[in-house]
Steps between C-alpha positions, in 0.01 A plus 500: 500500500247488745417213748164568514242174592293375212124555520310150545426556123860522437575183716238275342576613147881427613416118588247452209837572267710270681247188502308541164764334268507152751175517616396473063724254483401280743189503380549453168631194581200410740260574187706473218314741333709888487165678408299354823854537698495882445135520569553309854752672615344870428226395689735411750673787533121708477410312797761568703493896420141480570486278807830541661652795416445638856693172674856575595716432224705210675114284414507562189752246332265227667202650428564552160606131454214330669252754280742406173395106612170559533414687189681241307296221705229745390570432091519116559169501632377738212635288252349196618178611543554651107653169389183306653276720348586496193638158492106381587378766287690345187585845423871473425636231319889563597651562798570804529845494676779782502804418393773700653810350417603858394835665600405521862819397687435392861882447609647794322523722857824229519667638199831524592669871404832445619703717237533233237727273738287187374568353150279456252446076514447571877237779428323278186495180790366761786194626290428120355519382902242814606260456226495120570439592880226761389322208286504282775340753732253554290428094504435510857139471666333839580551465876860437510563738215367774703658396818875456371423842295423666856783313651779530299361779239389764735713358776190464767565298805265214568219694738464776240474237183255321720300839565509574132419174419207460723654174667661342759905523575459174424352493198773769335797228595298245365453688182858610497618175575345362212591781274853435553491113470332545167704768384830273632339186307412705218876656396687161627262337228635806269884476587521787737682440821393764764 
């Protein structure tokens, strides 16, 4: 086997691999729509092959994230602007609103495989706990969503969440902060003692 160094190509299609399977499911849960998700983060990942290939490849976690922020900031706006429109247009008479509670399993990258050690009521009570936790993630305002995703998802410190965010330091605790208190409030209120 040879040690040779991967060509840039190489190296970016490397990272794209290791970040695509998050990076949809973050923003699933930002739009809640898979179909939009998928769309968002190919443009994402276009953008950055286009844009930024040539940066070192060190940049390009942060890059991509701040890009994967904006084009989903990008599909709000579109679908306001669309929702206006056709809203004052009297054009559609229902909302036309995805509705993605499909098999998509935010939590399941803490799937314990462990060789069987855990029992089956322990297993059952694990998976209720996680999809409880994933429902109440999903409850959370847009803002906080995406900063305790960033946070304790993709395991960003609190400059780079603000720099893919678009915010202050600040403003990422603050959104954290809150995240957690909800999410705290929310399983107490639920029976789950964290």
């Amino acid at each position: 086997m040879t040690d040779a160094p991967l060509s840039t190509a190489d190296e970016l299609n490397e990272f794209l691999s290791s970040v695509e399977r998050r990076a949809f499911k973050r923003t699933v849960y930002a739009v809640r729509d898979e179909d939009a998700a998928l769309d968002i983060v190919q443009d994402a990942m276009i953008r950055l092959c286009t844009s930024y290939s040539e940066r070192p490849s060190n940049e390009w976690p942060m890059l991509f994230q701040r890009i994967l922020s904006n084009a989903t900031l990008d599909w709000f706006r579109r679908q306001k602007v669309r929702n206006a429109l056709f809203q004052n247009m009297g054009d559609l008479e229902a909302a036309v609103e995805g509705d993605d509670h499909g098999d998509l399993d935010l939590l399941e990258i803490l799937r314990i495989d462990n060789g069987g050690t855990e029992g089956a009521e322990d297993s059952a009570q694990r998976t209720e706990i996680l999809a409880i936790i994933e429902e109440e993630i999903g409850q959370l305002p847009g803002r906080q969503r995406e900063a305790f995703l960033m946070r304790y998802w993709e395991e960003m410190d609190v400059s780079e969440t603000a720099a893919a965010m678009g915010c202050s330091e600040g403003s990422v605790k603050t959104h954290c902060s809150r995240a957690v208190a909800s999410l705290g409030k929310a399983l107490k209120a639920r029976g789950i003692g964290l």
